[in-house]
Backbone as CSV, one residue per row, in Angstrom:
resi,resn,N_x,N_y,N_z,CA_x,CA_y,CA_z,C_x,C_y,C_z
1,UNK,4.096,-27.619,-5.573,3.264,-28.104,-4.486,1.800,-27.820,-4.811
2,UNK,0.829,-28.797,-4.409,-0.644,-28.623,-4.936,-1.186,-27.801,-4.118
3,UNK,-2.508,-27.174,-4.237,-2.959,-26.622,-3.350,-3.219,-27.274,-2.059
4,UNK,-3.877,-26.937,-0.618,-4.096,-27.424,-0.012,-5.711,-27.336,0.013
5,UNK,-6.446,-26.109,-0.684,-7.760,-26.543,-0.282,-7.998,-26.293,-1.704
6,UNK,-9.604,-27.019,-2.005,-10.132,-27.127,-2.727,-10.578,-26.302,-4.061
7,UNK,-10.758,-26.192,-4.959,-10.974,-24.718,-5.666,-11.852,-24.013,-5.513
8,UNK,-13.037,-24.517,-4.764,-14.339,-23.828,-4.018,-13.755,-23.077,-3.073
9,UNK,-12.773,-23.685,-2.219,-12.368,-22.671,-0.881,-11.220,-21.831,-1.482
10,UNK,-10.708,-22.143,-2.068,-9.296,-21.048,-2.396,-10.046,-19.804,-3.219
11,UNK,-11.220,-20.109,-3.975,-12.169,-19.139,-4.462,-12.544,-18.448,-3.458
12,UNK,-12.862,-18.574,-2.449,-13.986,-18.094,-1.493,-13.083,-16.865,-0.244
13,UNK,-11.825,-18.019,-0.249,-10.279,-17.692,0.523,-9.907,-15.831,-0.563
14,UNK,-9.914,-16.484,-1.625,-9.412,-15.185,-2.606,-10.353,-14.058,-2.746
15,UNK,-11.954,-14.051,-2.593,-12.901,-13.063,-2.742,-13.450,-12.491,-1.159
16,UNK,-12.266,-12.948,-0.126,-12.359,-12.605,1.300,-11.586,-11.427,1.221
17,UNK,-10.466,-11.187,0.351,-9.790,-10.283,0.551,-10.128,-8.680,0.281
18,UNK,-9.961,-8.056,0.729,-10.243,-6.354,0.479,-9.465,-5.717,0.035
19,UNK,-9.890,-4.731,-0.838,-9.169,-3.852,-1.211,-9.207,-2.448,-0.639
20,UNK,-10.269,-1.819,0.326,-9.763,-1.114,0.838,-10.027,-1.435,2.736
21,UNK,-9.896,-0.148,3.286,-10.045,-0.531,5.156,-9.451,-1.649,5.601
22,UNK,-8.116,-1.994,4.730,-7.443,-2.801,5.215,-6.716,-2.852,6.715
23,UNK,-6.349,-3.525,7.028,-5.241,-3.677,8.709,-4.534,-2.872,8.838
24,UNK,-3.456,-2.848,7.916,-2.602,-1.983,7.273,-3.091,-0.612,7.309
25,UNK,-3.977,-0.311,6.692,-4.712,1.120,6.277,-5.007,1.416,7.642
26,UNK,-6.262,1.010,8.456,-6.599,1.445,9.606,-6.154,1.662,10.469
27,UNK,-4.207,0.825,10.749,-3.169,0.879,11.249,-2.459,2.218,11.113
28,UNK,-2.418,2.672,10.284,-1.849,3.921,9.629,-2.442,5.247,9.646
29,UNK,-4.089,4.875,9.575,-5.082,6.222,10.012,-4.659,6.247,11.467
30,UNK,-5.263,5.434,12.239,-5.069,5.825,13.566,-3.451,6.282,14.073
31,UNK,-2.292,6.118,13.404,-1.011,6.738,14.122,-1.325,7.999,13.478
32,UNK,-1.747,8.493,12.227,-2.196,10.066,11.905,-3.072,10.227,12.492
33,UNK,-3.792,9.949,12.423,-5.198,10.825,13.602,-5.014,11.277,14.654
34,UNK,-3.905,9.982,15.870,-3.339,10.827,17.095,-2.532,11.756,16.667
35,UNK,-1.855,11.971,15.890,-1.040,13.058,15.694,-1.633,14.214,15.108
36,UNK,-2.813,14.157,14.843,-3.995,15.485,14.821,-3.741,15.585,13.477
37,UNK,-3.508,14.857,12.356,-3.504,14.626,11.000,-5.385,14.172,10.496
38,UNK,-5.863,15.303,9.286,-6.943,14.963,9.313,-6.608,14.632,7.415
39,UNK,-8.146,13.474,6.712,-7.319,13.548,5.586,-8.488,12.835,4.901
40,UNK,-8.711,12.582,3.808,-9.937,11.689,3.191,-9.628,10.091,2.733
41,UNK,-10.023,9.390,3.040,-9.774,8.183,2.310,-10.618,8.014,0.986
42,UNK,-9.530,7.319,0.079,-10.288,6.746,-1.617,-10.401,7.503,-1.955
43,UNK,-9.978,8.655,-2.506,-10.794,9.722,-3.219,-10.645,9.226,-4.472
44,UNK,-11.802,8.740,-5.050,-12.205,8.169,-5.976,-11.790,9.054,-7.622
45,UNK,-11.900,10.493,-7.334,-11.392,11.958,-8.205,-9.691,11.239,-8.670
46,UNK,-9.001,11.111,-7.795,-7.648,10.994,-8.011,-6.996,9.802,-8.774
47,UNK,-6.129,9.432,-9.502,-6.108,8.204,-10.264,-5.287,7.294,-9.197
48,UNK,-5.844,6.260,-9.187,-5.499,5.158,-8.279,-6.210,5.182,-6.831
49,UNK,-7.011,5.779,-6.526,-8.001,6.106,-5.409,-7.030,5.850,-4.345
50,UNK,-6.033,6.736,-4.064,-5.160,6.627,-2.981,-5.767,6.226,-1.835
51,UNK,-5.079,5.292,-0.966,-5.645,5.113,0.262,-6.026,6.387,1.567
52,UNK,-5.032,7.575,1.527,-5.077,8.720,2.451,-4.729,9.621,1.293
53,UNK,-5.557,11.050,1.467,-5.626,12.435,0.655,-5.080,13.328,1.501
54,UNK,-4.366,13.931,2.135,-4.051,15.480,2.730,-3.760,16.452,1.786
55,UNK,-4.906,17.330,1.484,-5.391,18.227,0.683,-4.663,19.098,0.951
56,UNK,-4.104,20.154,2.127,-3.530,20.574,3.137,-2.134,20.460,2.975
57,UNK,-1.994,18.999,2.545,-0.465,19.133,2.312,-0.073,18.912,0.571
58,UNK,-1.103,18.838,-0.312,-1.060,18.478,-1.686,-0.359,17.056,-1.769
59,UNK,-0.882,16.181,-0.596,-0.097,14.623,-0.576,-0.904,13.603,-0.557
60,UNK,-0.499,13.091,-0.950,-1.340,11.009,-1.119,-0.450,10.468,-0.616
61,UNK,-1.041,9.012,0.497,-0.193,7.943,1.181,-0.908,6.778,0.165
62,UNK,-0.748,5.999,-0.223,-0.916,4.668,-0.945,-0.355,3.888,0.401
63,UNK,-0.968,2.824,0.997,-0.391,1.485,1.667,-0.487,0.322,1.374
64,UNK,0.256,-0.027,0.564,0.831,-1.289,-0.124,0.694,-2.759,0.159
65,UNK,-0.148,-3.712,-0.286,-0.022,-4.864,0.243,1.271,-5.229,-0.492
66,UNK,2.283,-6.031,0.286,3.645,-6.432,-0.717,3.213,-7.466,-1.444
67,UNK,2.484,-8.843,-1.293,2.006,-9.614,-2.609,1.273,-8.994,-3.867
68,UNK,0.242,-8.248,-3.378,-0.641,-7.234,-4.716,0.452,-6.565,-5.264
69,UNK,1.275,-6.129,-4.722,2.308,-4.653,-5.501,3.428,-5.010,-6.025
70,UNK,4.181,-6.515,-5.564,5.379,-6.939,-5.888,6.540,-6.530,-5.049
71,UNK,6.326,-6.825,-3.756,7.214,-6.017,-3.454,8.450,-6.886,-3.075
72,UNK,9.781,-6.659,-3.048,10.554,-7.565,-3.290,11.102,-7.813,-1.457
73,UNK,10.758,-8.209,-0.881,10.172,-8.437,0.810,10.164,-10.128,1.197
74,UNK,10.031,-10.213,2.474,9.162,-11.985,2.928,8.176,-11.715,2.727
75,UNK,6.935,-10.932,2.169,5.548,-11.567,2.163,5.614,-11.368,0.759
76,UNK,6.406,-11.605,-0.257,5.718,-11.912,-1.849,6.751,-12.850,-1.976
77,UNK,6.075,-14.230,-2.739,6.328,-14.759,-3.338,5.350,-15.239,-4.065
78,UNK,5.437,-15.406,-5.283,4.586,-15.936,-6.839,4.349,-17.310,-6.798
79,UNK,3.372,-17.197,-6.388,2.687,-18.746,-6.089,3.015,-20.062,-7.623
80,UNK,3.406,-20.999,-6.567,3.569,-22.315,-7.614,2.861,-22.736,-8.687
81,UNK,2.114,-22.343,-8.276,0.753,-22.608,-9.512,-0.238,-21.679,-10.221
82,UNK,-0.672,-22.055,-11.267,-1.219,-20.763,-12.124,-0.389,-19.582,-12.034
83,UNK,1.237,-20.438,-12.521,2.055,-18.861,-12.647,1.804,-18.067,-13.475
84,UNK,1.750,-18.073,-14.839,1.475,-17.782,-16.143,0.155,-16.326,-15.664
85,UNK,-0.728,-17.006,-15.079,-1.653,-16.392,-14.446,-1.449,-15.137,-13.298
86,UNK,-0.725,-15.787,-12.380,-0.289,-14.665,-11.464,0.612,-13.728,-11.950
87,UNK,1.844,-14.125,-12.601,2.716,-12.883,-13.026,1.991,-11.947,-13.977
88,UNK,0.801,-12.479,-14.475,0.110,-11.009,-15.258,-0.273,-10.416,-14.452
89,UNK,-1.738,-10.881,-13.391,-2.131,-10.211,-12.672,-1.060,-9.079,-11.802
90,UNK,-0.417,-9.473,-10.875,0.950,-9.108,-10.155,1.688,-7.993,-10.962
91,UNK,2.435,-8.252,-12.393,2.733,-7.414,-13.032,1.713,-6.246,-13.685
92,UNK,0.266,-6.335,-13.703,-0.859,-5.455,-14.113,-0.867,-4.494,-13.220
93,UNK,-0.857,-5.080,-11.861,-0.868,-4.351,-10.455,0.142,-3.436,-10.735
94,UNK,1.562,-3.587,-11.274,2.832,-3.015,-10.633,2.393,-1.741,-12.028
95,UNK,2.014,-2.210,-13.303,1.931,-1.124,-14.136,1.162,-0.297,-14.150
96,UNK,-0.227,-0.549,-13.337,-1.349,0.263,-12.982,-0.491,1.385,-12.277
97,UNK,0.193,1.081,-11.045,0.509,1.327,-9.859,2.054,2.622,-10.696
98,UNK,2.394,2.524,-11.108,3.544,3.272,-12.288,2.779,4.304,-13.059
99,UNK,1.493,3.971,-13.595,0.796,4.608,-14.554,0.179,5.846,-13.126
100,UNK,-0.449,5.341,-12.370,-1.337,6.356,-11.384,-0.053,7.227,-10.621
101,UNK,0.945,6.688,-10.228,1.835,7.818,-9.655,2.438,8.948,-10.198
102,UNK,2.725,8.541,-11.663,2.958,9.878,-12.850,1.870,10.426,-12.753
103,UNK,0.873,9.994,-13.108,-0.492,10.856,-12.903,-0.261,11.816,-12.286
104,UNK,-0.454,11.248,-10.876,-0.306,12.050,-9.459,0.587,12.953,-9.833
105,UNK,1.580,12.781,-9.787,2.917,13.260,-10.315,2.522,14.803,-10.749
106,UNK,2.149,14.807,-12.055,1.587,15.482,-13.226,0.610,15.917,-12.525
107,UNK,-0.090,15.836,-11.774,-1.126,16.919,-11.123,-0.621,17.671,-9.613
108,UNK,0.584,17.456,-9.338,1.518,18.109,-8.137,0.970,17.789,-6.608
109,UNK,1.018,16.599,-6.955,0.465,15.624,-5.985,2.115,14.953,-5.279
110,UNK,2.535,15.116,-3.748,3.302,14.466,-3.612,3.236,12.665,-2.677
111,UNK,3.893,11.778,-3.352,3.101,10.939,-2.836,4.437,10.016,-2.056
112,UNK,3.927,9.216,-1.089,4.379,8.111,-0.228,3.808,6.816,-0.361
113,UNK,4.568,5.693,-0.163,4.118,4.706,-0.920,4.157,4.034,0.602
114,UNK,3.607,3.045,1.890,4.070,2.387,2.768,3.487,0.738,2.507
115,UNK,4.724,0.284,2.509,4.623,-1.040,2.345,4.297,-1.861,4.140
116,UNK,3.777,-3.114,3.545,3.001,-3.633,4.332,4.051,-4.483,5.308
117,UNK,5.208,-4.779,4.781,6.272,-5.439,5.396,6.919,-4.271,6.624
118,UNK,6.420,-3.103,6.491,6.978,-2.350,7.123,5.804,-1.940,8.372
119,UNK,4.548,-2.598,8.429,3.715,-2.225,8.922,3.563,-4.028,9.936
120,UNK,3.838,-4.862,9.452,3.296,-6.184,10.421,4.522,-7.299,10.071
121,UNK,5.159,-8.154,10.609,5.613,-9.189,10.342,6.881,-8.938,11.315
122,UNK,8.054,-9.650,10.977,9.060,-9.617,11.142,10.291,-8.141,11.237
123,UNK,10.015,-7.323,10.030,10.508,-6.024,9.632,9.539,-4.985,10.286
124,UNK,8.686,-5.438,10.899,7.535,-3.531,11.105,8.537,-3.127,11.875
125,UNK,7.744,-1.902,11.664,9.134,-0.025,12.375,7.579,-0.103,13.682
126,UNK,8.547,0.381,14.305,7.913,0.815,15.727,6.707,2.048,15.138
127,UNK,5.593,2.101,16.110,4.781,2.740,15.382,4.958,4.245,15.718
128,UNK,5.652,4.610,16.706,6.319,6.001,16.845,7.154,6.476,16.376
129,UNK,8.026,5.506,15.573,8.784,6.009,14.661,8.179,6.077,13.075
130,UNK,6.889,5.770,13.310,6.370,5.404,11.613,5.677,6.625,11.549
131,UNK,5.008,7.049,12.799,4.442,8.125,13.171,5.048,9.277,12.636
132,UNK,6.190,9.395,13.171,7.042,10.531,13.092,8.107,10.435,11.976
133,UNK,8.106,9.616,10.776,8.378,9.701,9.674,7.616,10.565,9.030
134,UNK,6.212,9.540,9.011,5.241,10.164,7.972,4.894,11.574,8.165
135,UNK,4.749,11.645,9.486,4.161,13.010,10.162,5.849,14.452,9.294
136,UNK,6.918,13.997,9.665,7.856,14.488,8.998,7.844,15.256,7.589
137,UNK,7.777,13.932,7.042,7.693,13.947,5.293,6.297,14.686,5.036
138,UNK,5.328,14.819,5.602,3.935,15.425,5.446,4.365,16.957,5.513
139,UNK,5.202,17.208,6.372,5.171,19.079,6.743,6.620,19.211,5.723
140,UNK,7.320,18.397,5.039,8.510,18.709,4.086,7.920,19.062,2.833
141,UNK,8.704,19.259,2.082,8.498,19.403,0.542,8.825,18.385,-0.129
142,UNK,9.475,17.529,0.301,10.028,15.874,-0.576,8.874,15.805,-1.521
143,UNK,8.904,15.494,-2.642,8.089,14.912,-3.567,7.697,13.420,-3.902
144,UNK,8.515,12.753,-3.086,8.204,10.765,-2.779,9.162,10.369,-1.520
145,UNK,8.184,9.545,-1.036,9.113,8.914,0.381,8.502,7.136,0.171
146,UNK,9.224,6.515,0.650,8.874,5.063,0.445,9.315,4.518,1.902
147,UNK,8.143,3.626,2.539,8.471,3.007,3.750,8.619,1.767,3.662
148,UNK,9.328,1.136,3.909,9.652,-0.514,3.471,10.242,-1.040,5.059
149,UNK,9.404,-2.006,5.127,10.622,-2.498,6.277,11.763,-3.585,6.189
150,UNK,12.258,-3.507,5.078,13.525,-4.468,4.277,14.664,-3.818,5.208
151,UNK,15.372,-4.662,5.654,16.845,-3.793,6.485,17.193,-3.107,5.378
């Protein structure tokens, strides 16, 4: 299927997007913040500039767009066109994203990954229960937790 808009607008459409203070992200500060969770965003020091730092708890939250990350969900699918193109990009993402969590890893960093399917669409978790996951896994010792909202 061709595009629908022009290559001026699908340019313009594609350099709208953010990479950080996303929906998602700001969605996720504010259920920690009421829960009296304090924490740094981007720390630029850490490899992959995690989206949330709790120093406090030696933990990183990463929140996942599922098209950028691959996530195997309803919001990724590999666009019809300029595949060749997208599966590098897409797959660059997923090896970056492999490479920075060993990192983490290797510096005793425990980390949580929350996907975006689990935060808006069809699959989101109630936000009191997302609350009280994360808030959970934050005061545990688990060394990775993954939030997906895939049944």
């Amino acid at each position: 299927m061709a595009d629908v808009h022009t290559p001026e607008v699908r340019s313009f459409n594609m350099s709208a997007i953010k990479g950080t203070n996303t929906k998602p992200e700001i969605k996720v500060r504010k259920i920690l913040h009421n829960k009296g969770f304090r924490f740094r965003i981007n720390n630029r020091k850490l490899p992959g500039k995690p989206d949330l730092v709790f120093k406090k708890y030696k933990a990183v939250i990463f929140v996942n767009g599922c098209f950028w990350h691959k996530h195997n969900c309803h919001f990724f699918k590999l666009p019809a066109t300029r595949t060749e193109f997208w599966n590098q990009k897409i797959n660059g993402n997923v090896k970056k994203d492999s490479e920075n969590l060993k990192n983490l890893a290797e510096l005793g960093y425990r980390i949580m990954i929350i996907w975006e399917c689990s935060l808006k669409g069809k699959t989101r978790l109630d936000d009191q229960i997302l609350g009280e996951t994360i808030s959970t896994w934050l005061r545990s010792q688990n060394k990775f937790c993954e939030i997906t909202g895939l049944v």
